[in-house]
N, CA, C and O atoms as CSV, one atom per row, in Angstrom:
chain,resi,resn,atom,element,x,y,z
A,1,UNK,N,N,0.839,-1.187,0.000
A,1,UNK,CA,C,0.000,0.000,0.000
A,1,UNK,C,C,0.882,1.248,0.000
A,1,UNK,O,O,1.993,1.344,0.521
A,2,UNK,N,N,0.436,1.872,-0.443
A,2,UNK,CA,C,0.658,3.034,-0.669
A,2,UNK,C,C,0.868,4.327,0.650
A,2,UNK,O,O,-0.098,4.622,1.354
A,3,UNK,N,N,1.785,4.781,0.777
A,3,UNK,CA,C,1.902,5.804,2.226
A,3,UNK,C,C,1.093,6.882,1.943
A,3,UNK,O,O,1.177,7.198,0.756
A,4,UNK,N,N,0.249,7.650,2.669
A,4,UNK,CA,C,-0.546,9.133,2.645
A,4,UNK,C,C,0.599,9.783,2.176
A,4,UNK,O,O,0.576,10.414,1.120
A,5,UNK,N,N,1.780,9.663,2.998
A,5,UNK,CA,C,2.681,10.973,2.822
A,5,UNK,C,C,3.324,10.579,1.285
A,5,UNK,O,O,3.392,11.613,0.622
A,6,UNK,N,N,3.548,10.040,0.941
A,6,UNK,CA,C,4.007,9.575,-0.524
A,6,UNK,C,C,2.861,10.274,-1.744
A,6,UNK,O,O,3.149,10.797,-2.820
A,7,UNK,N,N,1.248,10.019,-1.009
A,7,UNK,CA,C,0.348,10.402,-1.899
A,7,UNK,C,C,0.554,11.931,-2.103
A,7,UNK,O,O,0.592,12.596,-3.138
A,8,UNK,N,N,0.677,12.283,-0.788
A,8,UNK,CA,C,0.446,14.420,-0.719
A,8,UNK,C,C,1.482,14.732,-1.330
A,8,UNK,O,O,1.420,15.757,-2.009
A,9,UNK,N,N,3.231,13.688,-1.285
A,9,UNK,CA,C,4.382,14.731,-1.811
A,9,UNK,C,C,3.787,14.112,-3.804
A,9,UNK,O,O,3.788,15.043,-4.609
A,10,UNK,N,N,3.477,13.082,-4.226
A,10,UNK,CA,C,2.626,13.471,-5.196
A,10,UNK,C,C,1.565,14.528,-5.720
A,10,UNK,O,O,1.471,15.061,-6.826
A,11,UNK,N,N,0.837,14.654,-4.631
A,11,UNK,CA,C,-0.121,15.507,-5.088
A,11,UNK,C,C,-0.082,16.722,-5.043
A,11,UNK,O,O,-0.930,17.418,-5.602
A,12,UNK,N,N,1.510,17.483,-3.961
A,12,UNK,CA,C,2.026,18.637,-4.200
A,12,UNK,C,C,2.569,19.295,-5.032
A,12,UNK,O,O,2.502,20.474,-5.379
A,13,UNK,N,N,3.500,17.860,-5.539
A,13,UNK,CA,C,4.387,17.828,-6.687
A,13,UNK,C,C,3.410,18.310,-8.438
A,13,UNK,O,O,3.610,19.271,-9.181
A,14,UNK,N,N,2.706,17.522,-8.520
A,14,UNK,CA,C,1.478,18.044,-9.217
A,14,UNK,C,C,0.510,19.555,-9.577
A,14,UNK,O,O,0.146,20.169,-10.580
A,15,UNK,N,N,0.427,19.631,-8.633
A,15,UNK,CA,C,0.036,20.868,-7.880
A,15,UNK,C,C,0.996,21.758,-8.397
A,15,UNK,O,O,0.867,22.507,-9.365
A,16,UNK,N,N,1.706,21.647,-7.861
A,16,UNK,CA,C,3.202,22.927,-8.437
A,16,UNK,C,C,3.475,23.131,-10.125
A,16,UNK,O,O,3.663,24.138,-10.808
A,17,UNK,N,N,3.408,21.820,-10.417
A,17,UNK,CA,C,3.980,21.515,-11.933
A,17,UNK,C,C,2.650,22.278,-12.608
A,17,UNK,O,O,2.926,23.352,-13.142
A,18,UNK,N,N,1.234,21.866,-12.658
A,18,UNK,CA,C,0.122,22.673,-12.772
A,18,UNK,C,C,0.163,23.874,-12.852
A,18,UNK,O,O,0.309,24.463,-13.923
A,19,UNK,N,N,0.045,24.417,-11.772
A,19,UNK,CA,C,0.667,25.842,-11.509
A,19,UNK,C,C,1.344,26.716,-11.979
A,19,UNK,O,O,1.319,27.923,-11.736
A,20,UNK,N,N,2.279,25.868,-13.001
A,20,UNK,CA,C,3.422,26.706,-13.677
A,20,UNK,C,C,2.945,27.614,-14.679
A,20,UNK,O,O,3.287,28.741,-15.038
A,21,UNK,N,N,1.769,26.537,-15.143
A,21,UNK,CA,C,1.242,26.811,-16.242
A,21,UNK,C,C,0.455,28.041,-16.740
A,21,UNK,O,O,-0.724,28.322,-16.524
A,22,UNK,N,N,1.527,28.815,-17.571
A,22,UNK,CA,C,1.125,30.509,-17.846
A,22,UNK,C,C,-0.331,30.602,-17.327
A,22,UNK,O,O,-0.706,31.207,-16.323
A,23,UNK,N,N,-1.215,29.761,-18.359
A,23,UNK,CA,C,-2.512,30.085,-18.260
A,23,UNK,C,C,-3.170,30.119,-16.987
A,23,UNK,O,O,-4.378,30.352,-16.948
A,24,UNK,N,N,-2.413,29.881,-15.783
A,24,UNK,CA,C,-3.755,29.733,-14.501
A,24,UNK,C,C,-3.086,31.148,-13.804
A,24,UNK,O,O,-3.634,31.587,-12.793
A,25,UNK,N,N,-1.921,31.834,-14.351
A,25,UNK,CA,C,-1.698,32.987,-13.560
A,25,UNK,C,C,-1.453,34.287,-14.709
A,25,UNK,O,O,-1.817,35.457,-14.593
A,26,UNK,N,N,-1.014,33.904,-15.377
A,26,UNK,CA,C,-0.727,35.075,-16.454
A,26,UNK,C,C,-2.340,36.252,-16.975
A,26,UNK,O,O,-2.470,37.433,-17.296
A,27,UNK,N,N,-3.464,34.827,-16.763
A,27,UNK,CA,C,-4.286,35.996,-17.187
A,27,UNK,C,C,-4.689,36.771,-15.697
A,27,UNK,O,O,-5.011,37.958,-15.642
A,28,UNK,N,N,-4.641,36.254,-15.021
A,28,UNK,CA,C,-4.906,37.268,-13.162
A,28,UNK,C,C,-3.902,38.172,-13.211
A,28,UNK,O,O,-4.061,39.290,-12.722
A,29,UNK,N,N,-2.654,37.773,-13.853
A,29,UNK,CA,C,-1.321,39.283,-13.789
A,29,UNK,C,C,-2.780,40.107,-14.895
A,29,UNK,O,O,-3.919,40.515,-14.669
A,30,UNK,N,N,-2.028,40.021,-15.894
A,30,UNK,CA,C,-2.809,40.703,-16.724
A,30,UNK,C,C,-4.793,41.679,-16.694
A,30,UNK,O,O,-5.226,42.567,-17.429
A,31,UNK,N,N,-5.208,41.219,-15.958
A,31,UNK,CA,C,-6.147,41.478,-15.035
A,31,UNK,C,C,-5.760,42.410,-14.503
A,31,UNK,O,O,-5.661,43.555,-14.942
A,32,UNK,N,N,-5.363,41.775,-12.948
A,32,UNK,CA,C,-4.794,43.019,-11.717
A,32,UNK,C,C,-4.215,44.326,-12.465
A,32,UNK,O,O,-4.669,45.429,-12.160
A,33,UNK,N,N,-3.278,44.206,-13.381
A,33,UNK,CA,C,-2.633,45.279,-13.790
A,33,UNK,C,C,-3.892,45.809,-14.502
A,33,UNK,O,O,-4.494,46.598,-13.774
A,34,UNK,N,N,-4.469,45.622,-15.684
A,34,UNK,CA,C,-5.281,46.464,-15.957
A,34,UNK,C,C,-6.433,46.957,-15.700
A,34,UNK,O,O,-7.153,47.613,-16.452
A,35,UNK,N,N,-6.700,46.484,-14.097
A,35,UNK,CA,C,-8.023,46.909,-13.576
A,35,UNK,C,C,-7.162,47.738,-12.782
A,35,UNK,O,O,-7.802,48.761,-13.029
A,36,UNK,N,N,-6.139,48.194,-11.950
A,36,UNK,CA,C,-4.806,48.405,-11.151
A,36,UNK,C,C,-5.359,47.923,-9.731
A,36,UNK,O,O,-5.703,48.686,-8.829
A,37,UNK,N,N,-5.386,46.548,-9.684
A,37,UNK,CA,C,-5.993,46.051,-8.203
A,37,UNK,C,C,-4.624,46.282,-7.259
A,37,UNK,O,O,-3.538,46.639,-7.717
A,38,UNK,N,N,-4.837,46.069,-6.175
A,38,UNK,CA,C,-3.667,46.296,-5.320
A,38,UNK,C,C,-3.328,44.736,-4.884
A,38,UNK,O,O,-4.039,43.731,-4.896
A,39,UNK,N,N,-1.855,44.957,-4.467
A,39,UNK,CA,C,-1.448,43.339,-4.302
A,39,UNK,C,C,-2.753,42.529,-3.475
A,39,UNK,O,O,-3.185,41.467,-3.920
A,40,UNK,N,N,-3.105,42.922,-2.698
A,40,UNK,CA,C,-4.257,42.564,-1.623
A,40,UNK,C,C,-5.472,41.996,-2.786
A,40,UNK,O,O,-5.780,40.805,-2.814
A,41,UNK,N,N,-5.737,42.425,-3.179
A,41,UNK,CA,C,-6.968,42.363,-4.079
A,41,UNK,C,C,-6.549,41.358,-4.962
A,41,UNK,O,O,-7.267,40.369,-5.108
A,42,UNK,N,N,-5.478,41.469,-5.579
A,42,UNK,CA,C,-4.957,40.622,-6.636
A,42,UNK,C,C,-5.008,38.976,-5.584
A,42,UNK,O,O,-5.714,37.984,-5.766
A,43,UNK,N,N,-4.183,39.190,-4.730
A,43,UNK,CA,C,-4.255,37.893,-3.755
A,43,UNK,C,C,-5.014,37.378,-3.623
A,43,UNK,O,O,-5.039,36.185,-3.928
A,44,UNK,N,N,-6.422,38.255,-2.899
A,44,UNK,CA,C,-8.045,37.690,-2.869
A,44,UNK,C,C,-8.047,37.208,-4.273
A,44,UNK,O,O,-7.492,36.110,-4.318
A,45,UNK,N,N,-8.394,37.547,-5.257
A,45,UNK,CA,C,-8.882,37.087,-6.309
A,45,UNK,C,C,-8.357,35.860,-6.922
A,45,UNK,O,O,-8.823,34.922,-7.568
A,46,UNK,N,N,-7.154,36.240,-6.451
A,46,UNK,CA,C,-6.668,34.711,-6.839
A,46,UNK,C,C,-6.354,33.607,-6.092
A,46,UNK,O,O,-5.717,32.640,-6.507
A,47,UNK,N,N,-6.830,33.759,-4.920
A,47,UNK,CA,C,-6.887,32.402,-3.667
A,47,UNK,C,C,-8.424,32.285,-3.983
A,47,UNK,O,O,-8.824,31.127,-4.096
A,48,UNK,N,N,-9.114,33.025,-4.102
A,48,UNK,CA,C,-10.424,32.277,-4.913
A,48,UNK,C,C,-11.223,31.755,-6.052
A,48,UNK,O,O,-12.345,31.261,-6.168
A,49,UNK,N,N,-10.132,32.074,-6.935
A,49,UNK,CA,C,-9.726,31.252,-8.174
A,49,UNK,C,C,-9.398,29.460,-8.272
A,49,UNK,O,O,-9.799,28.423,-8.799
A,50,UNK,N,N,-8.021,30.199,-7.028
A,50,UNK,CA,C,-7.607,28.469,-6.801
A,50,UNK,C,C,-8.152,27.773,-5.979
A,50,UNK,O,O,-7.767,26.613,-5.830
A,51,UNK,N,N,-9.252,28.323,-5.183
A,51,UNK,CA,C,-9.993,27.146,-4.061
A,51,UNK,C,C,-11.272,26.508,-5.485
A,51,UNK,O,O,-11.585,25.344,-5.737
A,52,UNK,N,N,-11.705,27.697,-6.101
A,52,UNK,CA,C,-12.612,27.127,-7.344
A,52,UNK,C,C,-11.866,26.216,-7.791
A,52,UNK,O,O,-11.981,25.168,-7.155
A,53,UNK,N,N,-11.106,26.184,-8.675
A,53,UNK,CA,C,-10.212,25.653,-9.321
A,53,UNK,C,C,-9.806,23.904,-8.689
A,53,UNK,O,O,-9.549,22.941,-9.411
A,54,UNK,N,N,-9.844,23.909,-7.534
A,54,UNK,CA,C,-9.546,22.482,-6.711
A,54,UNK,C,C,-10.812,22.002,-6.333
A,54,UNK,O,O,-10.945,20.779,-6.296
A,55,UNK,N,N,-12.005,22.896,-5.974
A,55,UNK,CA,C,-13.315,22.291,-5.741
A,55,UNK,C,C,-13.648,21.594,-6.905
A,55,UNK,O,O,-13.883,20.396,-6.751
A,56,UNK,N,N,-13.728,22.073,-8.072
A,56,UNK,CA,C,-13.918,21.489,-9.586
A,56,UNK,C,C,-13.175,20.160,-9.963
A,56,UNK,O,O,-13.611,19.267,-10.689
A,57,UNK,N,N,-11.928,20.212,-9.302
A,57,UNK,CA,C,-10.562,19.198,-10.022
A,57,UNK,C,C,-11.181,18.373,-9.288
A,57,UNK,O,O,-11.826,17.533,-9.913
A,58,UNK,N,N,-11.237,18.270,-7.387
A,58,UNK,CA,C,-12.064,17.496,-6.987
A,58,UNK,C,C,-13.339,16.630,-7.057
A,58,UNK,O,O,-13.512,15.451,-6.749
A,59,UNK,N,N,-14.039,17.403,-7.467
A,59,UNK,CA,C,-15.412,17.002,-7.743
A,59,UNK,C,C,-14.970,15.993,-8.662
A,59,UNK,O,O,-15.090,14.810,-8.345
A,60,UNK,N,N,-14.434,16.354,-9.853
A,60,UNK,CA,C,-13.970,15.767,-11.103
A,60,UNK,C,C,-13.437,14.550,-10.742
A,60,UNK,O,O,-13.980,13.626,-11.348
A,61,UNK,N,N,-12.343,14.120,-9.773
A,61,UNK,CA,C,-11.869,13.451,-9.207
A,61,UNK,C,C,-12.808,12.294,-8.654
A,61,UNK,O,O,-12.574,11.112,-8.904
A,62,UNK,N,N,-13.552,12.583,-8.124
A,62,UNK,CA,C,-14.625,11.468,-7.499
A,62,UNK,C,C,-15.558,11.359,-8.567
A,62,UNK,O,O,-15.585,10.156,-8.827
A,63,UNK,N,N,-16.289,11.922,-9.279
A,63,UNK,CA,C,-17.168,11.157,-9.923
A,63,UNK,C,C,-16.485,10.422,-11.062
A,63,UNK,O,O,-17.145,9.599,-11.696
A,64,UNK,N,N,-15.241,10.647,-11.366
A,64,UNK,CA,C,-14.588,9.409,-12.670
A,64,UNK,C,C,-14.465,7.926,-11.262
A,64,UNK,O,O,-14.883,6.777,-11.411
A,65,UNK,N,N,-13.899,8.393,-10.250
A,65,UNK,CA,C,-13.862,7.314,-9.366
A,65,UNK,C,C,-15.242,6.382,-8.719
A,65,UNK,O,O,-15.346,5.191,-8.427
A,66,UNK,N,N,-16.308,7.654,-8.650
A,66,UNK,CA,C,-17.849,6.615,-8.783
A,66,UNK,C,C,-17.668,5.973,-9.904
A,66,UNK,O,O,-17.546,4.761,-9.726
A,67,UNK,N,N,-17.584,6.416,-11.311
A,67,UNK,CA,C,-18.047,5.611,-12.611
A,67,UNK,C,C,-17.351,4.744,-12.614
A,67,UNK,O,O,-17.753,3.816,-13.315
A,68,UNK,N,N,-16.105,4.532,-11.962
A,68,UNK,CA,C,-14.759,3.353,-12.161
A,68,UNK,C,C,-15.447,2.135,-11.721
A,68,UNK,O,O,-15.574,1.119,-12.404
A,69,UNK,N,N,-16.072,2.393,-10.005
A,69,UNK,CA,C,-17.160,1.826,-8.869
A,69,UNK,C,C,-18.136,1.026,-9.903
A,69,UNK,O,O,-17.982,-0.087,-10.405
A,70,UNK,N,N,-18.846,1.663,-10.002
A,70,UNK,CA,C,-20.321,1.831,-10.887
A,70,UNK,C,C,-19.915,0.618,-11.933
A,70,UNK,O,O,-20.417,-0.465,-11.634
A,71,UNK,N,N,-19.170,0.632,-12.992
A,71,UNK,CA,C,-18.605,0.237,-14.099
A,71,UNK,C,C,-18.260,-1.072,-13.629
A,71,UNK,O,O,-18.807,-2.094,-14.045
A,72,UNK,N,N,-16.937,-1.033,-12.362
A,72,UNK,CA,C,-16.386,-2.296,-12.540
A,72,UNK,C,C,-17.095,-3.110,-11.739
A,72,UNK,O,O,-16.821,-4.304,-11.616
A,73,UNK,N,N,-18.102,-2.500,-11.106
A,73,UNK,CA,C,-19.251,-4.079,-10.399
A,73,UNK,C,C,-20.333,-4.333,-11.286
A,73,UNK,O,O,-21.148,-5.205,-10.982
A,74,UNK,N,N,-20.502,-3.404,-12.808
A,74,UNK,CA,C,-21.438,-3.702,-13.468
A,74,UNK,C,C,-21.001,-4.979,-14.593
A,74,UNK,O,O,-21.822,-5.737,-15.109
A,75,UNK,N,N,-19.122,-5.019,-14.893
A,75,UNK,CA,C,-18.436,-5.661,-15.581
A,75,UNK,C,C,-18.380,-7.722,-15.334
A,75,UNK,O,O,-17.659,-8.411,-16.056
């Protein structure tokens, strides 16, 4: 079996690599600057971006794992 802590430094590792990715911050730069939000604002907006952003991945996460459920006791 598999260790929790093995799973999270996976799922951090992930997380980060994700992250890199222009598109989940470049358009919030681009934003903040041209609305001129202040760092504060920019922060808010984008810690509630990324809690959206993980509620969704989550969700996403369990219902392929119901259908896996669902599927492989229907098989």
């Amino acid at each position: 079996m598999i260790s929790p802590l093995a799973l999270l430094l996976a799922a951090a590792t992930v997380g980060i690599l994700h992250m890199s990715a222009p598109d989940h911050w470049v358009t919030l730069c681009i934003l903040g600057q041209n609305s001129r939000w202040s760092r504060s604002r920019l922060l808010s907006v984008s810690a509630l971006t990324a809690l959206g952003h993980i509620a969704i991945s989550v969700a996403l996460g369990f219902a392929v794992v119901g259908l896996g459920v669902v599927f492989s006791q229907v098989a």
